[in-house]
C-alpha atoms as one frame of an Amber mdcrd trajectory, in Angstrom:
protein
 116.045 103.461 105.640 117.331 100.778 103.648 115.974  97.018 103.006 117.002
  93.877 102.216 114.822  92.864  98.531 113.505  89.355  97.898 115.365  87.666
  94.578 113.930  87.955  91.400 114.364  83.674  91.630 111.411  83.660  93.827
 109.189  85.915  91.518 109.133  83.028  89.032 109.237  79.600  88.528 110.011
  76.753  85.536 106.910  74.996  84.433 106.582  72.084  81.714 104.470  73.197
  78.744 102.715  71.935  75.485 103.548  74.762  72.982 101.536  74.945  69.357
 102.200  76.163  66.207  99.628  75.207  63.872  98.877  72.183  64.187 102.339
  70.756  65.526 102.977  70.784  69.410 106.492  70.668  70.917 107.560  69.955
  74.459 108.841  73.084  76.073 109.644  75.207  79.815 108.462  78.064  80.448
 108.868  80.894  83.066 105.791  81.538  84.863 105.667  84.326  87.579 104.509
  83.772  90.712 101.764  85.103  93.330 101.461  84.145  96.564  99.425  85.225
  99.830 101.220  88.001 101.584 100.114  88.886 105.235 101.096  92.149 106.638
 101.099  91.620 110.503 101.732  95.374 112.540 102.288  94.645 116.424 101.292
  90.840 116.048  98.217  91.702 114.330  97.462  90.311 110.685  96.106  93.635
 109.055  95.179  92.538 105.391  96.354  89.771 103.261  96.799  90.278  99.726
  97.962  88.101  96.938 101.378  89.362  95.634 104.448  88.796  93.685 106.943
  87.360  96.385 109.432  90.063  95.094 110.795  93.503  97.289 108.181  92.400
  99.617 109.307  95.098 102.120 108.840  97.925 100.010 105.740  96.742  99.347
 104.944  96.401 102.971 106.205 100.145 103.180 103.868 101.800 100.363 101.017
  99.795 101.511 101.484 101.484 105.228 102.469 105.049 103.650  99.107 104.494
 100.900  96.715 102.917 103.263  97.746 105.553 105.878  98.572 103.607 108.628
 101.764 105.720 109.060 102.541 108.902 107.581 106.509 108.371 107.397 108.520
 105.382 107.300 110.317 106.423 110.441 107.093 104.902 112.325 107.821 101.857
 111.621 110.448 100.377 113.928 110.863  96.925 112.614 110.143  95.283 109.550
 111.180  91.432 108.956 110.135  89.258 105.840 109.019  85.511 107.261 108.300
  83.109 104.505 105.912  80.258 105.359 105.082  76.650 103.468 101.584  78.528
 102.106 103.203  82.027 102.122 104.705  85.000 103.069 104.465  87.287 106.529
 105.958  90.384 106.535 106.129  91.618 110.499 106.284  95.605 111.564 106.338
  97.493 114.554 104.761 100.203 114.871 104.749 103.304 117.558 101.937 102.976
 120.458  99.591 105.404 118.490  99.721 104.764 115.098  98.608 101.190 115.826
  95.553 102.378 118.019  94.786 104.529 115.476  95.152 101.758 112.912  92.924
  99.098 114.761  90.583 102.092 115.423  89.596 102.255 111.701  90.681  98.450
 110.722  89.596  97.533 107.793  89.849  94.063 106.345  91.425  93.549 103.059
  92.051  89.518 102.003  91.486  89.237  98.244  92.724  88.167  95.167  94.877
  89.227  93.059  93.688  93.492  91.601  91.283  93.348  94.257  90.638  96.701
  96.035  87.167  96.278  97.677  87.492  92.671  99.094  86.562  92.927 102.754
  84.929  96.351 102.655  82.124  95.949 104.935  80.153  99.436 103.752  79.317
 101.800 100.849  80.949 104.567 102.531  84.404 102.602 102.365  85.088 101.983
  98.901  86.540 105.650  97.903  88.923 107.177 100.941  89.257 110.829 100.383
  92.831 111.709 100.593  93.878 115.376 101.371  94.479 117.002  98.137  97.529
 117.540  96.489  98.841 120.818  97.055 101.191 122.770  95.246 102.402 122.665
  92.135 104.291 118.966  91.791 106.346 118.285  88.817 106.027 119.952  85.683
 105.838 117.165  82.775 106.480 118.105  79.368 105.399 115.664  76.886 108.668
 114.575  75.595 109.731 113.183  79.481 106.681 110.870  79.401 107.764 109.341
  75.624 111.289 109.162  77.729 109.954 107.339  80.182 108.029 104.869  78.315
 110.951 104.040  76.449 113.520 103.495  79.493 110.606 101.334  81.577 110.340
  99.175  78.856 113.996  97.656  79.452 113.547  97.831  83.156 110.776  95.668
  83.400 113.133  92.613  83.962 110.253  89.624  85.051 107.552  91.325  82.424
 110.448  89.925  79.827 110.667  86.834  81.489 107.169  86.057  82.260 105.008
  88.638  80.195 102.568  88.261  83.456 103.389  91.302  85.700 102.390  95.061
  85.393 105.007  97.512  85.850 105.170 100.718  87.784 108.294 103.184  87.206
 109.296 106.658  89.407 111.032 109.053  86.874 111.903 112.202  87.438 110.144
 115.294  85.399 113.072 115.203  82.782 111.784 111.592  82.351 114.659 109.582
  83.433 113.123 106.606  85.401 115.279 106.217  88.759 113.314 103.239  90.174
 110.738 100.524  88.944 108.613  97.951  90.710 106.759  95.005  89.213 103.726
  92.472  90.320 101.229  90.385  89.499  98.458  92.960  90.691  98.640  96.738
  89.278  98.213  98.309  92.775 100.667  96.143  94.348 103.117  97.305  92.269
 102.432 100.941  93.031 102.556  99.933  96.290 105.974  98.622  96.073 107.099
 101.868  94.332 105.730 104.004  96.407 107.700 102.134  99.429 111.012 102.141
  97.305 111.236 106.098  97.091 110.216 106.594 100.774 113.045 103.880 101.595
 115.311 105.799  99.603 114.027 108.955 100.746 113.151 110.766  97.744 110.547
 113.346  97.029 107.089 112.635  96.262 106.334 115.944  95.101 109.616 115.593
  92.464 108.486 113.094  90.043 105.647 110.857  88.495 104.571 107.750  88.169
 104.246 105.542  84.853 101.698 102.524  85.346 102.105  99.953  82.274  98.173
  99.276  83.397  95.023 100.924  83.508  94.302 103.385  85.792  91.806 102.239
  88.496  90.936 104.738  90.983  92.992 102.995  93.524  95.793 103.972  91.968
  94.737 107.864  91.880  94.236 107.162  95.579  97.282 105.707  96.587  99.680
 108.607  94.689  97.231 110.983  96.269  97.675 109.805  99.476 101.499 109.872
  99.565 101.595 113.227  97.407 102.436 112.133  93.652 101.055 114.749  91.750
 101.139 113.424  88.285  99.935 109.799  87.634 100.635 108.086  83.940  99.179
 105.013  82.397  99.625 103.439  79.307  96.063 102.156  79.344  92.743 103.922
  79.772  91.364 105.594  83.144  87.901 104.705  85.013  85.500 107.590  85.458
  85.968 106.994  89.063  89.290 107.264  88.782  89.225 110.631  86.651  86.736
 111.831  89.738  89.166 111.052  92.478  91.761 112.478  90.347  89.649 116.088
  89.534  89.207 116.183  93.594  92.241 115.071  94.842  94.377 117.365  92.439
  96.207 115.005  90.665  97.164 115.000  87.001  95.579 112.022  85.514  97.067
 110.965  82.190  95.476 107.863  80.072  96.405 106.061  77.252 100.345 107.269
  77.056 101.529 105.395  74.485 104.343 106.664  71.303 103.975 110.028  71.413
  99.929 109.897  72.310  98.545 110.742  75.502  95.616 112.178  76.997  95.062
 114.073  80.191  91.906 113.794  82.043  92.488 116.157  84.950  94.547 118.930
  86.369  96.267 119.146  82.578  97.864 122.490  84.124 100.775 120.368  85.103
 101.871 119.029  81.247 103.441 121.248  79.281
């Protein structure tokens, strides 16, 4: 399954600014990137709305199904179409007659702001999903692959450079090599977009890892749990709920990856 991606044009915009050095100010334009209210609508019904970066909206429609569970393979949804609006963006899916019973069965409403993951949660019991763990082995890291990947992200993240406002989430393989990256505004968004780019392309879950140029928040844990990413890397710290959901959901959780440095907080079995 292939998709059409929004241009990186609409990710940012030009914006007049007052620039200081010292005490001297000089007239200047600067590239800002952009967020915008993105409603995902399955069968004519608006499921969540989420503030995004208006950039590969559809793979972020994707991962957000495949993460959320609303599907459990891209082949259930039928249709997908981007519709861009004068106060934002609707992206439109079909899916089949059960999955969206299911879906409205267990709706749960999600407009927030931008690194929200609890807006609209209407009980305790709803803030941590419990995805089935992952089983298996997953990919073997050895330490070396996640300096490699750290190094090849960092000229891949195309608006970061341009805007220095977007987090950054990269698929490499276990040598290291990063095959795909995905950037937003909001740290799970980005994931989300990633994790619809490899299902799009139809690559293994169970083959690679993720890099996160963020923290890592247990909804990130989550959503590679849910899809079946064994080995999660950030270049930032890890929440203790995070480390939790990674202990139970088997994942390899790996903070503060930065140079040669990293840490692993759970499963370290996998790094070698």
């Amino acid at each position: 399954m292939q998709y059409g991606s929004n241009s990186m044009a609409d990710a940012h915009g030009t914006y007049d600014v007052q620039r200081w050095v010292g005490s001297g100010a000089t007239s200047a334009e600067d590239m800002v990137a952009e967020e915008v209210p993105v409603a995902l609508v399955y069968n004519g019904f608006s499921h969540a709305v989420m503030m995004a970066t208006p950039q590969d909206l559809e793979d972020f429609a994707l991962g957000f199904s495949l993460s959320e569970g609303v599907v459990e393979n891209v082949r259930e949804i039928y249709d997908l179409d981007v519709v861009e609006h004068a106060t934002g963006h609707e992206v439109q899916m079909r899916l089949a007659g059960e999955r969206f019973s299911a879906m409205r069965g267990r709706r749960r409403a999600m407009a927030g702001r931008t690194g929200c993951g609890l807006c609209g949660v209407e009980s305790l019991e709803q803030i941590v999903c419990r995805p089935t763990p992952v089983v298996g082995a997953g990919a073997n890291v050895a330490a070396g692959a996640i300096l490699r990947a750290q190094s090849e992200l960092q000229s891949m993240q195309h608006l970061f450079h341009l805007t220095g406002a977007v987090h950054g989430a990269a698929w490499c393989r276990s040598d290291g090599a990063v095959e795909l990256v995905r950037e937003d505004v909001g740290r799970h968004n980005a994931l989300d977009k990633l994790i619809g780019a490899v299902a799009a392309q139809q690559k293994s879950f169970g083959e690679g890892f993720v890099l996160m140029t963020s923290r890592a928040s247990y909804e990130i844990v989550q959503k590679a749990a849910a899809v079946g990413i064994a080995v999660v890397a950030a270049v930032s710290a890890p929440t203790g709920m995070a480390v939790r959901v990674a202990q139970a959901a088997g994942v390899t959780l790996i903070g503060f990856a930065r140079g040669e440095r990293h840490s692993v907080y759970s499963h370290p079995e996998r790094v070698h």
